[in-house]
C-alpha positions as CSV (number, residue, x, y, z in Angstrom):
1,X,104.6,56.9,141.4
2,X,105.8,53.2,141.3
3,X,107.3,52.2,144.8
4,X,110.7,50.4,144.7
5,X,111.3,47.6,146.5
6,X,114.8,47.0,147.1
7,X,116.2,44.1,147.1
8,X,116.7,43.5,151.1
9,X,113.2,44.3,151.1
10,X,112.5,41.3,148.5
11,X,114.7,39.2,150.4
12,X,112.9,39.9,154.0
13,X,109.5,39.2,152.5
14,X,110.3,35.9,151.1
15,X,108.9,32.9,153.4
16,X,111.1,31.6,156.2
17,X,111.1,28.4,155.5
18,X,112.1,28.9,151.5
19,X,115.5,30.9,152.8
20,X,115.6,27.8,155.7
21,X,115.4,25.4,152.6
22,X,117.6,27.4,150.8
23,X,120.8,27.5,152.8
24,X,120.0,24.0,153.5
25,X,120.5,22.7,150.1
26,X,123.6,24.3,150.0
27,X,125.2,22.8,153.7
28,X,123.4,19.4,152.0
29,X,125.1,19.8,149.0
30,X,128.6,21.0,150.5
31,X,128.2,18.0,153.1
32,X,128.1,15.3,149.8
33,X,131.5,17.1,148.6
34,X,133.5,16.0,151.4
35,X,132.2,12.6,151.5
36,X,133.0,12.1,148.1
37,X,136.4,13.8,148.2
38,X,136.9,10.6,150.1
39,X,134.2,7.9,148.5
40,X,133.8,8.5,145.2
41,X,131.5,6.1,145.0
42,X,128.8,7.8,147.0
43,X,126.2,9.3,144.6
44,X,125.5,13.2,144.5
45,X,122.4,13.2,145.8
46,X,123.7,10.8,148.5
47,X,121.1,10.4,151.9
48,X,122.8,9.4,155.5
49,X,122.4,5.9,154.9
50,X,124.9,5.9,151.5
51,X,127.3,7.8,154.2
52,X,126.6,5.2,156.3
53,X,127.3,2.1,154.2
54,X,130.7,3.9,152.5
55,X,132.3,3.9,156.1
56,X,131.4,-0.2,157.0
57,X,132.3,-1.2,153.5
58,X,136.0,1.3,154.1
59,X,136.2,-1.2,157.2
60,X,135.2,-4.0,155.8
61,X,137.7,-4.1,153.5
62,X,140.3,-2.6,155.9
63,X,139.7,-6.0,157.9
64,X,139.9,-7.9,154.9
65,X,143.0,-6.3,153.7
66,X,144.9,-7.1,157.8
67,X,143.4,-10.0,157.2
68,X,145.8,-11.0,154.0
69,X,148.3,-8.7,155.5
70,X,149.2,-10.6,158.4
71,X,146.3,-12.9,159.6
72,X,147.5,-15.6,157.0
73,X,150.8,-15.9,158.4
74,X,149.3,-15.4,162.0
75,X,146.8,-18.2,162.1
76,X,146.9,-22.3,161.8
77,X,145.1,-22.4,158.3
78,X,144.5,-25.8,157.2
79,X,145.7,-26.8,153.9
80,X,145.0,-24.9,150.7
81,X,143.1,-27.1,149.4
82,X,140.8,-27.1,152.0
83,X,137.0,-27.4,151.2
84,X,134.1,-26.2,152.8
85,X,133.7,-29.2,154.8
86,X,137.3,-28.8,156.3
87,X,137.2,-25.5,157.1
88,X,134.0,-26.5,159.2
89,X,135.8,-28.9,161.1
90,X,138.9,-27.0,161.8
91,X,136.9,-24.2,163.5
92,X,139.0,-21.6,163.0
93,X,136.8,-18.9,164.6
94,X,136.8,-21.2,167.8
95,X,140.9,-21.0,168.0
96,X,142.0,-18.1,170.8
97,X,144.5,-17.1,168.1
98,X,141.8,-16.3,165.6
99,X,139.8,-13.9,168.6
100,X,143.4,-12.6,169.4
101,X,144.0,-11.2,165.6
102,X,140.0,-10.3,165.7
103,X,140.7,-8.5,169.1
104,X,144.3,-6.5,167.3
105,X,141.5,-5.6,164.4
106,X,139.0,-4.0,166.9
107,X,141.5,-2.0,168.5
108,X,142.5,-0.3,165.6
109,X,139.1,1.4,165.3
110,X,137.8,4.2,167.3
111,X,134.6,5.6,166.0
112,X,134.3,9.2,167.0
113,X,133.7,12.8,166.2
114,X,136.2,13.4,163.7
115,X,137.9,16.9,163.5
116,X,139.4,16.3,159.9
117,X,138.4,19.0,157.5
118,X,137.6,17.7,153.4
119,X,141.0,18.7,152.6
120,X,142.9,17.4,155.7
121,X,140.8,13.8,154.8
122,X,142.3,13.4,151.7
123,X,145.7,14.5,152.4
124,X,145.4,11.3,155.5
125,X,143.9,8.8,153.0
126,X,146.1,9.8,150.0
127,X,149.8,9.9,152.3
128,X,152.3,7.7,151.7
129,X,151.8,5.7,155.3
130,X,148.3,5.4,155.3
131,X,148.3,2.6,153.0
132,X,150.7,-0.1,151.5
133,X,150.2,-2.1,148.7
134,X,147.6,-4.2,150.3
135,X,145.0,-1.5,151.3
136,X,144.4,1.3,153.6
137,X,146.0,0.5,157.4
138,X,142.7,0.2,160.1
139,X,143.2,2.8,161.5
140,X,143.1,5.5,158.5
141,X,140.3,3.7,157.7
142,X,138.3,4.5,161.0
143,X,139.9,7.9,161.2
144,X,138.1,8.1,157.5
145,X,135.1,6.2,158.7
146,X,135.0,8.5,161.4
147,X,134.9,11.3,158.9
148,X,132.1,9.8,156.7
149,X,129.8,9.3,159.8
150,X,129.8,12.9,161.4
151,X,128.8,13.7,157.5
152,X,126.1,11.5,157.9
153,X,124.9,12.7,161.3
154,X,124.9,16.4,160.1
155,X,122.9,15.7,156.8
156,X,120.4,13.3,159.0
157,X,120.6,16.8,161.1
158,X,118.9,19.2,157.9
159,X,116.3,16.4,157.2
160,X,115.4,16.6,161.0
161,X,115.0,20.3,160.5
162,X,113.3,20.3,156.9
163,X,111.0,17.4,157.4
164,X,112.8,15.8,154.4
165,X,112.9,12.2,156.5
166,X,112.4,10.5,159.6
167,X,113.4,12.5,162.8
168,X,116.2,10.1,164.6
169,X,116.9,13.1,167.2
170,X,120.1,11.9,168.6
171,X,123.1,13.8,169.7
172,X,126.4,13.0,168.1
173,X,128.1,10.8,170.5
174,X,125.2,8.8,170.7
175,X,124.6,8.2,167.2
176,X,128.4,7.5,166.2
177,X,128.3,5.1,169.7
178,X,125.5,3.3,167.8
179,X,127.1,3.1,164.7
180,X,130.2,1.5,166.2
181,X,128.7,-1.2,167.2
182,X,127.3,-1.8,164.0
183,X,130.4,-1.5,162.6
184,X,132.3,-3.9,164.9
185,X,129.9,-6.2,164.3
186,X,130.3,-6.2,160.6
187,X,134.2,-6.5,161.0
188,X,133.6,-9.4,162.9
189,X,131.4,-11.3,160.5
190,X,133.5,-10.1,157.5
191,X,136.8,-11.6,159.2
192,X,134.5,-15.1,160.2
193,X,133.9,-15.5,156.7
194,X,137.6,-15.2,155.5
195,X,138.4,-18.5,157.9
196,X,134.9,-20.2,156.2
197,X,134.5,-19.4,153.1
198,X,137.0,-21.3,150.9
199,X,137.1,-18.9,148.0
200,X,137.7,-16.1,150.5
201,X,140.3,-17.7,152.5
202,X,141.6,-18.6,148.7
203,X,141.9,-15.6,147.4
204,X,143.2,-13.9,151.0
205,X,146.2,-16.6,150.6
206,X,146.6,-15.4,146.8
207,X,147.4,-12.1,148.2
208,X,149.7,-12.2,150.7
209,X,151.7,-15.0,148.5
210,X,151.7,-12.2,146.0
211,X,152.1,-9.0,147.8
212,X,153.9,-10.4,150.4
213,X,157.0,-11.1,147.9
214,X,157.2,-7.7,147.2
215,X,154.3,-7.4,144.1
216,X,153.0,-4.5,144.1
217,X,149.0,-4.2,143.7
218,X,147.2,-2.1,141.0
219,X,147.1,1.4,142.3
220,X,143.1,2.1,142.7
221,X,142.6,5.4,140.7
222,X,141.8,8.1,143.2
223,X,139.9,11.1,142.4
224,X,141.3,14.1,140.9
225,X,143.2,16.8,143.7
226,X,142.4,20.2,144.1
227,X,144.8,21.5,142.0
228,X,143.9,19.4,139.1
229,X,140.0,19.8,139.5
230,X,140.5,23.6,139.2
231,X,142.5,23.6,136.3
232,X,139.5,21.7,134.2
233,X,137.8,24.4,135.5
234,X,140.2,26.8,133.6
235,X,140.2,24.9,130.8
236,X,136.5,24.2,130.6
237,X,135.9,28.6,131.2
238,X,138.7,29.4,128.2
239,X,137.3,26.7,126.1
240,X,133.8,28.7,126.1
241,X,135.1,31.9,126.1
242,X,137.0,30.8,123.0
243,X,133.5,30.0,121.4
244,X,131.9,32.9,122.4
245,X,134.6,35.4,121.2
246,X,134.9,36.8,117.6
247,X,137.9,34.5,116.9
248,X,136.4,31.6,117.7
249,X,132.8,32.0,115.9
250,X,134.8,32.9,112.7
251,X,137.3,29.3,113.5
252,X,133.9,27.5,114.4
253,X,132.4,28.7,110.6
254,X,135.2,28.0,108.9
255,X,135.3,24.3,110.4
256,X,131.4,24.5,109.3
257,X,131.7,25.4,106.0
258,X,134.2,23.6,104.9
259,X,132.6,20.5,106.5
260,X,129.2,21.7,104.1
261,X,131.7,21.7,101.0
262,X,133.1,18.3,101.9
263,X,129.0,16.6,102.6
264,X,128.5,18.5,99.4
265,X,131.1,17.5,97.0
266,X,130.5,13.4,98.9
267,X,126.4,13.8,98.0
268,X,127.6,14.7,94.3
269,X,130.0,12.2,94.0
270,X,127.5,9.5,95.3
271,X,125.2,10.5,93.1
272,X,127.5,10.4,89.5
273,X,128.7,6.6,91.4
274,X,125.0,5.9,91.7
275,X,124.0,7.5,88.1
276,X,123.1,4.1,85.9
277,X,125.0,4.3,82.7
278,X,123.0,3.7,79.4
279,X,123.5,1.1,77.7
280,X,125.0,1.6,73.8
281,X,122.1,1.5,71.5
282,X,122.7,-0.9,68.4
């Protein structure tokens, strides 16, 4: 008599480390999700390091946007037309006022374990006072940051335990401490090359001239909510039930035959319009 293995039985005999893998791949893939509910641009298959870069460039740009916000109208530029040359000389970075509005920038961001849950995340970088028409405020931004990191830290956490990368072994707070100052640093340069960089400092001065009159920027597009998501899902299920039902094979052969017909009658038409005619015989 064939023995039947049930299916907890098959289950218990697979290998430890293929069910290990297994529920990895799936807190991998569910980690991704929430970083891109909030970076779009961070690829599927994303690695820590993607994680990493999408929360500096979020503060990067935050800094850039305070920057044309109110660093324009808070520091001594020099005048517009100010070349590289100038900008040298005038040494903005060296002015206390500069490290003051650097200093107001710093404080807005506080890197640490974020208790924001994928949904809670975009509902902070998608309200209404999170962001005005120049970008995200610096401290949604870090909150977000924040976010993006302790994703990073947890997927750096399953290639620890799968062997799928180098073993960093540290704790949380000690890898979002080291990621701070990483990211301060970054701020720091990024705001040093708004006061050097004419084309930056240009274009900063564009903005607040612009937005600071009341303009409003392009709205970036965001990516679809919840709500929305799930009813392409609907859609996308009825459309291929529709196919696979009686109804729709018969609308699908109908749209097929008639299309056969319609190539048919077109060859025979080509064929009379490509027919030479012969020529009357004396």
């Amino acid at each position: 008599m064939v023995q039947i293995v049930t299916l907890r039985e098959r289950l218990a005999a697979l290998p430890t480390t293929v069910r290990r893998r297994a529920v990895a791949t799936g807190h991998r893939a569910s980690l991704v999700a929430d970083a891109r509910a909030v970076a779009p641009e961070v690829p599927r298959s994303a690695e820590p390091a993607h994680l990493e870069r999408a929360a500096r460039r979020l503060l990067r740009r935050a800094a850039q946007d305070e920057f044309a916000r109110e660093g324009v109208a808070r520091l001594p530029l020099p005048a517009e037309d100010a070349g590289r040359t100038d900008l040298r000389r005038a040494d903005l970075p060296g002015e206390a006022s500069f490290h003051a509005f650097v200093e107001d920038v710093l404080s807005a961001v506080d890197i640490a374990p974020s208790p924001l849950e994928r949904d809670d995340a975009v509902a902070l970088r998608e309200a209404r006072g999170s962001a005005d028409a120049y970008g995200l405020s610096p401290e949604v931004a870090s909150d977000l940051a924040s976010y993006l990191l302790c994703r990073a830290h947890a997927l750096q956490e399953i290639e620890d335990a799968t062997g799928g990368g180098p073993v960093r072994g540290t704790g949380l707070e000690e890898y979002l401490a080291a990621q701070s100052v990483q990211v301060r640093e970054e701020i720091r340069d990024a705001l040093v090359r708004q006061v050097r960089v004419p084309l930056e400092l240009r274009a900063a001065r564009e903005r607040h001239a612009r937005l600071g009159g009341g303009e409003q920027a392009p709205a970036e597009p965001l990516p679809p909510r919840g709500e929305e998501r799930r009813d392409l899902g609907r859609r996308a299920r009825s459309a291929v039930e529709f196919a696979q039902s009686e109804a729709g094979r018969a609308a699908f052969g109908a749209l097929r035959s008639g299309a056969e017909r319609a190539y048919g009658r077109y060859g025979r038409d080509g064929e009379r319009r490509q027919t030479p005619r012969t020529p009357p015989q004396d």
